[in-house]
NUPAVEX-403524 format. One line per 4 residues: number of its first residue (from 1); their letters; for each residue y, x, z of C-alpha. Coordinates in nm, 2 decimals, always signed. Example, Ala and Ser with C-alpha at 12.3 -4.5 7.8 and 13.67 -1.06 7.14 Angstrom:
REM residues 2
1 = AS = -0.45:+1.23:+0.78  -0.11:+1.37:+0.71 $
This chain:
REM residues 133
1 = XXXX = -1.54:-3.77:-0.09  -1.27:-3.55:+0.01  -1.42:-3.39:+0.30  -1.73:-3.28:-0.02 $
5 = XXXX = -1.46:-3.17:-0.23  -1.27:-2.92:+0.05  -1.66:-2.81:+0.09  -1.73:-2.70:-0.27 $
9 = XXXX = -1.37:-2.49:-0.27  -1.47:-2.32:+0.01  -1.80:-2.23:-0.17  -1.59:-2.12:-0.43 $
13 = XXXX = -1.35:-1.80:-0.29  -1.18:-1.80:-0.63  -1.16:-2.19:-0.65  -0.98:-2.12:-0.28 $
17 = XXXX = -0.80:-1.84:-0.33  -0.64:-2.04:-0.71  -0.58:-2.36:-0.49  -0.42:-2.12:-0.23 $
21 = XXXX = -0.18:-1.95:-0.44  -0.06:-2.27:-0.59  +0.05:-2.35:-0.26  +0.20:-2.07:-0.15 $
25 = XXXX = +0.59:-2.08:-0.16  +0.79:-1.92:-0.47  +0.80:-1.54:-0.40  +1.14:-1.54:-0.45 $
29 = XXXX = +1.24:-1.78:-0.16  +1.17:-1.49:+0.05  +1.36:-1.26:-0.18  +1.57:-1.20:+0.16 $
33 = XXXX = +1.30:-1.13:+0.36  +1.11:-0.91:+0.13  +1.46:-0.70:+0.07  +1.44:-0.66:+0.49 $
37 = XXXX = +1.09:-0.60:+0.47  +1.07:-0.33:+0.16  +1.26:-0.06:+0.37  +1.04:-0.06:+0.66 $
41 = XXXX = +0.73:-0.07:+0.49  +0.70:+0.20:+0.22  +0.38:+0.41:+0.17  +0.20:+0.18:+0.37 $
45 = XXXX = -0.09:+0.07:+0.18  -0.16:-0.25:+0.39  +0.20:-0.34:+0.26  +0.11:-0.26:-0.08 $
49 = XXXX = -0.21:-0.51:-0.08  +0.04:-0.75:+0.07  +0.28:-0.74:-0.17  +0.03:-0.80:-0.45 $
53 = XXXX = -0.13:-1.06:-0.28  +0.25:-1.21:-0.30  +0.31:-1.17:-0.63  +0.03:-1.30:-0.75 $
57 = XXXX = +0.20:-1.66:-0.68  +0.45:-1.59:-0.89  +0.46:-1.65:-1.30  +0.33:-1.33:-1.54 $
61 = XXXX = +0.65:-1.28:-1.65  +0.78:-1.28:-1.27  +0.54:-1.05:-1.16  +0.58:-0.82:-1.45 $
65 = XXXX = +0.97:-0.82:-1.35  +1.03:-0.86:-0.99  +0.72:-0.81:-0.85  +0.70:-0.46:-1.01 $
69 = XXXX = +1.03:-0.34:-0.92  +0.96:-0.45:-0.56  +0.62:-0.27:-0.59  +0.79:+0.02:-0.70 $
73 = XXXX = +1.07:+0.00:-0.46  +0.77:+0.00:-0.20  +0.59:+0.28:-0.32  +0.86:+0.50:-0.36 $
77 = XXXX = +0.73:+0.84:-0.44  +0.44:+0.79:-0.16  +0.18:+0.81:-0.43  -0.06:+1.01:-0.22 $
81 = XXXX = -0.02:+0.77:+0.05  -0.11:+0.47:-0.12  -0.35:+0.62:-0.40  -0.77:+0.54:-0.33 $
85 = XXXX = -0.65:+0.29:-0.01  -0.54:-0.02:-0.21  -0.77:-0.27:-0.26  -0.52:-0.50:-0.48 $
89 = XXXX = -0.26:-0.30:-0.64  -0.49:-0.12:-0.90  -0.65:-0.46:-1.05  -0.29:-0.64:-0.99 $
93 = XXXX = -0.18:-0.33:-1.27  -0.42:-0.40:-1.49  -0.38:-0.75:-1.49  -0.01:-0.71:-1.54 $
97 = XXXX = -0.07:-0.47:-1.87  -0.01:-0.74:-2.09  +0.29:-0.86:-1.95  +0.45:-0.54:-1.97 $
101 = XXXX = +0.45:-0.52:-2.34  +0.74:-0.58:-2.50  +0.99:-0.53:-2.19  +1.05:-0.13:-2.20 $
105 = XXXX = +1.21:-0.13:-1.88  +0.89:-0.33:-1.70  +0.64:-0.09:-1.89  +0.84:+0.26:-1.78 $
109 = XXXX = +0.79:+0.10:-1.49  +0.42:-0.01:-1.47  +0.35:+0.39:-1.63  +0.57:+0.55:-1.36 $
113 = XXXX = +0.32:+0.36:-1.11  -0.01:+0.43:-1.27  +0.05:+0.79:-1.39  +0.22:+0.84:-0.99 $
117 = XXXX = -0.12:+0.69:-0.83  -0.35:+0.87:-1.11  -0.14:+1.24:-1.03  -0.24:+1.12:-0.68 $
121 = XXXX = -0.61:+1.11:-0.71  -0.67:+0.78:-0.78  -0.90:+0.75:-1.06  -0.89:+0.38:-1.14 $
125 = XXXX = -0.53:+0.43:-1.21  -0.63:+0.73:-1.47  -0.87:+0.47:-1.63  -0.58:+0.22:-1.69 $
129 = XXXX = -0.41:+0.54:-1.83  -0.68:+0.64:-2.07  -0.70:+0.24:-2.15  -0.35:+0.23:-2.26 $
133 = X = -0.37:+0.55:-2.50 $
């Protein structure tokens, strides 16, 4: 029964990936290691989609807090760098919208993001503009 039950998950890539981030650690036990990690990485998209990937263990209101600010932190003002290569960030964003509301400083944020990757060229960041209007 167990080894059916691992089979139908991996059948599943959602069913996985849920199971997967449940499992993951707490992404801040490696607040340490990310704040090493942040200055070395920015403008790298790869380190964008990895970050996201990250967050995405965390709670809503986590990821709409410290997962943005370290998002932002490692985007800096690379916009052009990391604009049309991310395969996570823009869905993570949209995802996050919601979350956003209500806490001014996490939605200047989450704007300063999408309007810096939409400037930049990326136009699935202007749709989550035109969204929000």
């Amino acid at each position: 029964m167990r080894g059916a039950s691992r089979g139908a998950a991996h059948r599943n890539p959602d069913a996985t990936l849920k199971r997967a981030r449940e499992t993951w650690p707490d992404p801040d036990a490696l607040t340490d290691l990310v704040s090493r990690w942040l200055p070395i990485a920015p403008g790298l998209p790869e380190a964008a989609d990895g970050l996201v990937r990250l967050a995405r263990c965390g709670s809503s209101a986590w990821q709409a807090t410290t997962g943005l600010t370290w998002a932002e932190d490692l985007i800096g003002d690379n916009y052009t760098a990391i604009a049309r290569r991310c395969y996570h960030l823009l869905s993570w964003l949209g995802e996050l919208c919601p979350a956003v509301q209500g806490d001014a400083g996490a939605t200047a944020r989450w704007r300063r993001l999408i309007d810096g990757l939409a400037a930049a060229g990326d136009s699935r960041a202007a749709r989550l503009q035109q969204a929000e209007e």
